[in-house]
VEXTORDO-779699 format. One record per residue: residue in three letters; x, y, z of N, C-alpha, C, O in turn. Coordinates in steps of 0.02 Angstrom, whole numbers, padded with zeros to 5 digits, always signed. Layout:
N
ALAXYZXYZXYZXYZ/...
***
This chain:
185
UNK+04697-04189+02877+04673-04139+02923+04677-04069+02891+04629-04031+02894/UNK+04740-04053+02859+04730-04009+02827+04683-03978+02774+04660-03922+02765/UNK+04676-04040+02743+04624-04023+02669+04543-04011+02726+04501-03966+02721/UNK+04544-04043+02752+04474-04033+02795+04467-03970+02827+04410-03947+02828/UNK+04519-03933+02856+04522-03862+02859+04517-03828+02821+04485-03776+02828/UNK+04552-03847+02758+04534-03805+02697+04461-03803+02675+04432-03748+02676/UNK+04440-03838+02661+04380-03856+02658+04334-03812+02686+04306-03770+02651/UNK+04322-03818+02758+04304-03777+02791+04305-03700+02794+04256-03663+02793/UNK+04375-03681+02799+04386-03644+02772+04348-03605+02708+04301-03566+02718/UNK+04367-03615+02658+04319-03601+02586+04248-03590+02575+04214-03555+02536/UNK+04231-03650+02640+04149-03646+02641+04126-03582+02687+04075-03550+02674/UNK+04157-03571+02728+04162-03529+02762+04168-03462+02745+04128-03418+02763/UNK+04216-03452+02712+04226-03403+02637+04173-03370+02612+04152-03312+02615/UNK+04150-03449+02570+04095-03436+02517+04040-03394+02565+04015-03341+02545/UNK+04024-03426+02633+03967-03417+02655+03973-03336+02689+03922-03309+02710/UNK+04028-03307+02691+04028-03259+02733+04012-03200+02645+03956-03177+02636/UNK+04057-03189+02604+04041-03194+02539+03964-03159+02511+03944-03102+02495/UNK+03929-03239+02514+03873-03247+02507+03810-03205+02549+03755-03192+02524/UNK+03826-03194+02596+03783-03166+02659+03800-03096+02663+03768-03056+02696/UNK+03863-03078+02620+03885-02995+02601+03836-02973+02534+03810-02918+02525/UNK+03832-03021+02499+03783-02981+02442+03708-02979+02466+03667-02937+02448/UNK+03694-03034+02512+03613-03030+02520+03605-02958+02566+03558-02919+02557/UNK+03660-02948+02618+03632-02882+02657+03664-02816+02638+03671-02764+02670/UNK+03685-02836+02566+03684-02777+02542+03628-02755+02522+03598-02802+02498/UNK+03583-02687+02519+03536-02643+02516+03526-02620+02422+03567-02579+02402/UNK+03481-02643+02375+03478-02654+02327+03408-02604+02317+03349-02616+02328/UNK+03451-02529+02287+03380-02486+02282+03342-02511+02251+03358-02542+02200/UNK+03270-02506+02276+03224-02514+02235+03157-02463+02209+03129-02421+02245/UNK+03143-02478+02145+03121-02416+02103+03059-02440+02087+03045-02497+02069/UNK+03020-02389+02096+02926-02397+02087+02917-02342+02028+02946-02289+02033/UNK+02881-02354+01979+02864-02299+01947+02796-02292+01934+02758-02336+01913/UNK+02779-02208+01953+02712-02184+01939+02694-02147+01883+02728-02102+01860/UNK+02627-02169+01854+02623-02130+01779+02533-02126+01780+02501-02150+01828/UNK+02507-02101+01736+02449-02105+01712+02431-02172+01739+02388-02168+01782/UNK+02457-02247+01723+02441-02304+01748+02404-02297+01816+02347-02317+01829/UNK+02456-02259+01864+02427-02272+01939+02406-02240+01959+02403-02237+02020/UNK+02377-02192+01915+02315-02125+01939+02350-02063+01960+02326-02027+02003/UNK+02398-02053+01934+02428-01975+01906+02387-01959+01851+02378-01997+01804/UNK+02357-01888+01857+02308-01879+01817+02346-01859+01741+02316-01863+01687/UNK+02429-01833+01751+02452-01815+01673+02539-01825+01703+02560-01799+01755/UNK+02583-01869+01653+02636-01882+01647+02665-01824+01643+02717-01828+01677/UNK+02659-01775+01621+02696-01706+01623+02715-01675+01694+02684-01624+01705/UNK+02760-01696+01747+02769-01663+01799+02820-01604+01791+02873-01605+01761/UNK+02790-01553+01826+02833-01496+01819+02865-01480+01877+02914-01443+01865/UNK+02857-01493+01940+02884-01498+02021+02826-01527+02055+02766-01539+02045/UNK+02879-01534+02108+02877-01579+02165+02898-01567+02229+02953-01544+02243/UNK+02843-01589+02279+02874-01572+02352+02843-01598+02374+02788-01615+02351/UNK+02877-01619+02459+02828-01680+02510+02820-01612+02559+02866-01573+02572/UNK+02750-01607+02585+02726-01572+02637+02722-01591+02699+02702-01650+02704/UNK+02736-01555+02767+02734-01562+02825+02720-01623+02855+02752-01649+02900/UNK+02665-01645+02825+02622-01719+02842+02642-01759+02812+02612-01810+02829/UNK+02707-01779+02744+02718-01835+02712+02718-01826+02664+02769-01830+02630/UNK+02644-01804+02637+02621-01824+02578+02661-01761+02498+02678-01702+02498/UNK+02662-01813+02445+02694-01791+02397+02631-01778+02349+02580-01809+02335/UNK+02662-01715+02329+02632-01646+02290+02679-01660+02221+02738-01675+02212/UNK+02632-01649+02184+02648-01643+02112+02602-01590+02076+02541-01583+02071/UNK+02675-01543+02045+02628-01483+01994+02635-01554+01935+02683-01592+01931/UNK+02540-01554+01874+02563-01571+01828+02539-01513+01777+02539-01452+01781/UNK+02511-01573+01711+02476-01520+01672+02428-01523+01672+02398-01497+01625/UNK+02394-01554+01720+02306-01566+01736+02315-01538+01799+02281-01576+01833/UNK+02335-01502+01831+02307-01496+01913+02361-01494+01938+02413-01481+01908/UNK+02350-01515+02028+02386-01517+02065+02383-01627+02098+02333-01656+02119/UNK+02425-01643+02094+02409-01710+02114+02443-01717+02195+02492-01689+02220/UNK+02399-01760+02218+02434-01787+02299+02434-01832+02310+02379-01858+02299/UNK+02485-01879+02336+02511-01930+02334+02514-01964+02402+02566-01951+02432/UNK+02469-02009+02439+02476-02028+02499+02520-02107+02508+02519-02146+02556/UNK+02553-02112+02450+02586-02198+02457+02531-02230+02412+02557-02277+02382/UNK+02503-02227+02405+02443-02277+02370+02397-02267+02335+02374-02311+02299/UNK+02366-02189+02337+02334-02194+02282+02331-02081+02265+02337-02036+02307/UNK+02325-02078+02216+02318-01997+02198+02272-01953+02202+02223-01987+02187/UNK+02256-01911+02209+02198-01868+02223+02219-01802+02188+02271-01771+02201/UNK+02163-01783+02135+02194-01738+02083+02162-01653+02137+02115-01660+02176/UNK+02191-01593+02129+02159-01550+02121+02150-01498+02054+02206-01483+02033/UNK+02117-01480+02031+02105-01445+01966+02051-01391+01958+02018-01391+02010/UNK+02032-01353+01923+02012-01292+01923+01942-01327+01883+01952-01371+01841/UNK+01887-01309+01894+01819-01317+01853+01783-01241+01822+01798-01183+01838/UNK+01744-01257+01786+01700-01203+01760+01651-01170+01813+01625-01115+01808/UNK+01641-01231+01884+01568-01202+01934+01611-01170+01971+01589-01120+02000/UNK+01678-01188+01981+01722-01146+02021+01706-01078+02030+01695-01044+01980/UNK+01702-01044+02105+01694-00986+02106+01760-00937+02100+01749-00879+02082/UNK+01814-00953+02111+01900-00944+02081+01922-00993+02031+01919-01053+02041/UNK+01940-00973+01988+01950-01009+01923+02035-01010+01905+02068-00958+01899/UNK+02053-01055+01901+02124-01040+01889+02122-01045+01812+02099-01092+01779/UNK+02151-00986+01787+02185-00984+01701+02211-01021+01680+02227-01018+01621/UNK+02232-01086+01729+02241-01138+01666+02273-01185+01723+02312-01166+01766/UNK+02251-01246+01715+02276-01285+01760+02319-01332+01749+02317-01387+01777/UNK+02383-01306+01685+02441-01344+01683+02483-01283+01724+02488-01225+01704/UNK+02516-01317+01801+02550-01312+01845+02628-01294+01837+02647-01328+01789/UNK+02666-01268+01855+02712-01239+01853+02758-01266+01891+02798-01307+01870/UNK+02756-01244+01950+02774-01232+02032+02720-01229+02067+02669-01200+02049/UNK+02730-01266+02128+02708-01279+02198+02764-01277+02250+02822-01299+02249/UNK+02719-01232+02308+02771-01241+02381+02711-01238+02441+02651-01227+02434/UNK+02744-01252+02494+02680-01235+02558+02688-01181+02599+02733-01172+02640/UNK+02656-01157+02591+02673-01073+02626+02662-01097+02712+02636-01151+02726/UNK+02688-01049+02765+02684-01066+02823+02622-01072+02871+02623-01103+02925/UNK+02562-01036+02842+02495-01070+02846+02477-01141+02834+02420-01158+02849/UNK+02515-01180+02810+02497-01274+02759+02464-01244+02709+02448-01297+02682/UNK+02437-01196+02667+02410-01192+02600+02480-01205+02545+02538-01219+02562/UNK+02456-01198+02483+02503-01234+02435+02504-01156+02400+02451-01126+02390/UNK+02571-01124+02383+02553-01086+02321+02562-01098+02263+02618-01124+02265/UNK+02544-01097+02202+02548-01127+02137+02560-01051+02088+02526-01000+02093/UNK+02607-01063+02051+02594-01041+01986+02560-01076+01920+02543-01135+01924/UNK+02554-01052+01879+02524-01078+01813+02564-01059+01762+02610-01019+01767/UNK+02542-01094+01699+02568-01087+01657+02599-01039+01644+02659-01028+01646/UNK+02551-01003+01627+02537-00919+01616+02566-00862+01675+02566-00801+01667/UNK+02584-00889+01722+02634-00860+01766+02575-00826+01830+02590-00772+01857/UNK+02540-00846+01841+02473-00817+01893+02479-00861+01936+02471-00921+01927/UNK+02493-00833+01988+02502-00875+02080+02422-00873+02097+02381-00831+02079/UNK+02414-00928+02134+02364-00953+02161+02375-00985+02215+02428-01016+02218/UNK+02324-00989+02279+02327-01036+02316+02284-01107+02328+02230-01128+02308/UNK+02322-01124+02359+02259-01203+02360+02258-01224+02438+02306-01241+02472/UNK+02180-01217+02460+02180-01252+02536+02165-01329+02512+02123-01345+02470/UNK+02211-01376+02551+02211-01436+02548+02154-01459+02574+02133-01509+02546/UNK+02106-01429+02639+02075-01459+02668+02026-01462+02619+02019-01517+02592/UNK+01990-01415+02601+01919-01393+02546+01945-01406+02477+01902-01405+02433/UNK+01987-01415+02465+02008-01413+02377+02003-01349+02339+02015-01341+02280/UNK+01987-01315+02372+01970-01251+02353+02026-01196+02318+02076-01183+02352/UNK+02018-01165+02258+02077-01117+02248+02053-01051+02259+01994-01033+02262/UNK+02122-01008+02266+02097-00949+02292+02164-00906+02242+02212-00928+02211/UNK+02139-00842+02252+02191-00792+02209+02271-00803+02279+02275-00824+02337/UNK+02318-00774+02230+02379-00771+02278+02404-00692+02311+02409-00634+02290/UNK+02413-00725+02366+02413-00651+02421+02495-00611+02408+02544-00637+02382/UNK+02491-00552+02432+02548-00538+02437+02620-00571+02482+02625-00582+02542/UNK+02659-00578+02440+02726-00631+02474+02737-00704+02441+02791-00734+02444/UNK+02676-00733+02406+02672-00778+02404+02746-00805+02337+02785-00853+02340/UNK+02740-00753+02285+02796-00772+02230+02897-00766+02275+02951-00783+02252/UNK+02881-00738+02334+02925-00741+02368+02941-00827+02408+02996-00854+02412/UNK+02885-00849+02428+02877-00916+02445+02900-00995+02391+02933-01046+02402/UNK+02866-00970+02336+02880-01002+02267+02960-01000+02253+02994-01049+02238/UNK+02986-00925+02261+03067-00929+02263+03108-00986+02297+03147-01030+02281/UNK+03072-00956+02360+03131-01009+02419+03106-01070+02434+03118-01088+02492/UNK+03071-01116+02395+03042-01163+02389+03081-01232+02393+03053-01281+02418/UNK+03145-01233+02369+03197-01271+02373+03270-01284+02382+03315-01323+02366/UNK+03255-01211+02427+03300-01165+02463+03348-01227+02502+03406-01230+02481/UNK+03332-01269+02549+03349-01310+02590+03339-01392+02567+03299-01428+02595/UNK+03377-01412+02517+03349-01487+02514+03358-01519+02552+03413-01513+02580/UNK+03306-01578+02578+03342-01644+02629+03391-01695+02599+03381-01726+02547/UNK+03430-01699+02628+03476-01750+02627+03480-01811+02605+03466-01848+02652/UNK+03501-01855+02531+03466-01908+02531+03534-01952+02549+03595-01946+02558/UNK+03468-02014+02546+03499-02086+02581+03570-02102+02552+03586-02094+02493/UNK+03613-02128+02607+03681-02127+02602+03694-02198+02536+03742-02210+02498/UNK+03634-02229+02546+03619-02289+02510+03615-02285+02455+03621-02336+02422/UNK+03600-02211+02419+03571-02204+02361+03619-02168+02335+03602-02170+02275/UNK+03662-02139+02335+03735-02081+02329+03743-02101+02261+03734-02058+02218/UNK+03764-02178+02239+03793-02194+02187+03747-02204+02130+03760-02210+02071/UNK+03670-02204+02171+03627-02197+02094+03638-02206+02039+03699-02214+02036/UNK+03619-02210+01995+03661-02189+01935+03592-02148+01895+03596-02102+01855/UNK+03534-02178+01918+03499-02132+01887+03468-02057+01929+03460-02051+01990/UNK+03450-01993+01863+03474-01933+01877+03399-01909+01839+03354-01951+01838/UNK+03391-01868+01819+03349-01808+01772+03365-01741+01811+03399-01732+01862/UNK+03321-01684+01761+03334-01622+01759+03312-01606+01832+03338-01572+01876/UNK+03252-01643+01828+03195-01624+01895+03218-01677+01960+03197-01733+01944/UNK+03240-01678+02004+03238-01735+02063+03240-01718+02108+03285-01676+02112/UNK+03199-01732+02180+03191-01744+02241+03211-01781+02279+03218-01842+02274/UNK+03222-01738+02329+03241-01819+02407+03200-01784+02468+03204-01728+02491/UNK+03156-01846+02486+03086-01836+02525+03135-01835+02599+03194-01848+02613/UNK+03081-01815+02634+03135-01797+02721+03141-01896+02724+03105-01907+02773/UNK+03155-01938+02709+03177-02006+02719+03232-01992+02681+03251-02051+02681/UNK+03262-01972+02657+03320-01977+02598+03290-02015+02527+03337-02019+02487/UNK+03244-02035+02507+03229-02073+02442+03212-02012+02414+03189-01960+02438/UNK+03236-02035+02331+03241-02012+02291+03177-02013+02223+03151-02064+02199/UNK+03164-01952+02206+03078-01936+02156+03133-01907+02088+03159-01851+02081/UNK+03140-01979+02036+03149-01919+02000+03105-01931+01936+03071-01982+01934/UNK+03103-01898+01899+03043-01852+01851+03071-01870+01781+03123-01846+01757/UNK+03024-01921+01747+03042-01939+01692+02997-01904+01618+02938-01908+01600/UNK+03060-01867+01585+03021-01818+01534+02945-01849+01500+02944-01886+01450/UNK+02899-01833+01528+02823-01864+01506+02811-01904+01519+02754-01920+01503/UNK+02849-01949+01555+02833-02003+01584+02826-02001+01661+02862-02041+01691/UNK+02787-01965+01695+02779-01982+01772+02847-01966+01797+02891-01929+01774/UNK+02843-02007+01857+02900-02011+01907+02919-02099+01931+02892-02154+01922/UNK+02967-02078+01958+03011-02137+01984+03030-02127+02054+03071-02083+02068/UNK+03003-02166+02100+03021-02162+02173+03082-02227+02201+03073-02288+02194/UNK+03133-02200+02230+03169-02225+02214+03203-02242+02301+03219-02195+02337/UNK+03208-02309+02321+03207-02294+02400+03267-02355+02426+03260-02398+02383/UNK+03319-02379+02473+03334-02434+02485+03297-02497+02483+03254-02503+02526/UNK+03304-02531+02452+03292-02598+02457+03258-02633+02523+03216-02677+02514/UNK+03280-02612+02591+03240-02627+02640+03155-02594+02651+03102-02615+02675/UNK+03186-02518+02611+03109-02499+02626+03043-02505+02585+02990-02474+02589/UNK+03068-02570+02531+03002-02552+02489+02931-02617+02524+02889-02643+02487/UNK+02934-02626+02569+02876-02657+02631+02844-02586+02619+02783-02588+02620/UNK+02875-02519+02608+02815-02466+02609+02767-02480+02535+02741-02425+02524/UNK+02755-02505+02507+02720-02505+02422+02653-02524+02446+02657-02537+02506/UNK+02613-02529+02432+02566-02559+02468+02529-02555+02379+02525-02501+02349/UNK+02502-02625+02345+02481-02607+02288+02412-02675+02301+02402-02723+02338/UNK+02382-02644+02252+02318-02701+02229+02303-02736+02183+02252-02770+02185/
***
């Protein structure tokens, strides 16, 4: 009788054990590069805007990130505002939803998201660019022990973690329950 308790016991053990590592929460890491239609691995900042979506200064443009696929903005020759150079600096969203950007070359610009359109930068705006990361959100309690880090990193209003691999894109980095968000083809 005893050994049969034991038995039980142990299995019981094992199984309680066992059912501790599966609901444990196992970050999981997506990485974006040139591959998935980032127009240039060189990211210089990063920020998620009002609506979600993640903003990337690179060295081609401005990229936007809806979960699934990228949408570059960049400066052309028919352009009637021309930006001096469209490797990106800094980005923030001023309290209108426009984006202000610096450039290389240190010249603020704005960008309306709706039209794609750039425009020169108004007065206040390098004030905006300052306090740009004034307030970070809070990341996931899940993710604390990370271990991975870079110079550049973000935590989107979910707590997951963007961090920025030297020339190599980015790395989105989220609990283990939430990567049902990936949606790939």
């Amino acid at each position: 009788m005893k050994a049969l308790f034991n038995s039980r016991l142990a299995v019981l053990t094992f199984v309680l054990v066992f059912m501790a590592g599966i609901s444990a929460a196992v970050p999981v890491k997506r990485h974006f590069g040139t591959e998935s239609g980032l127009t240039n691995n060189h990211i210089r900042d990063l920020l998620q805007d009002r609506d979600g979506f993640m903003w990337f200064a690179t060295w081609a443009g401005v990229d936007r990130f809806a979960g699934y696929e990228f949408i570059n903005f960049r400066s052309f020759p028919t352009d009637s505002i021309k930006l001096d150079n469209n490797r990106i600096e800094e980005i923030a969203q001023s309290p209108d939803g426009a984006f202000v950007i610096r450039t290389y070359t240190k010249r603020i610009y704005r960008l309306d998201p709706r039209s794609g359109k750039f425009s020169l930068g108004q007065k206040g705006d390098a004030d905006i660019l300052a306090a740009r990361h004034s307030k970070p959100n809070p990341l996931n309690p899940e993710l604390w022990d990370y271990p991975e880090r870079s110079s550049l990193t973000y935590t989107d209003r979910d707590g997951n973690l963007w961090v920025v691999r030297r020339s190599n894109g980015v790395d989105y980095i989220c609990p283990g329950n939430d990567a049902v968000r990936f949606v790939t083809s």
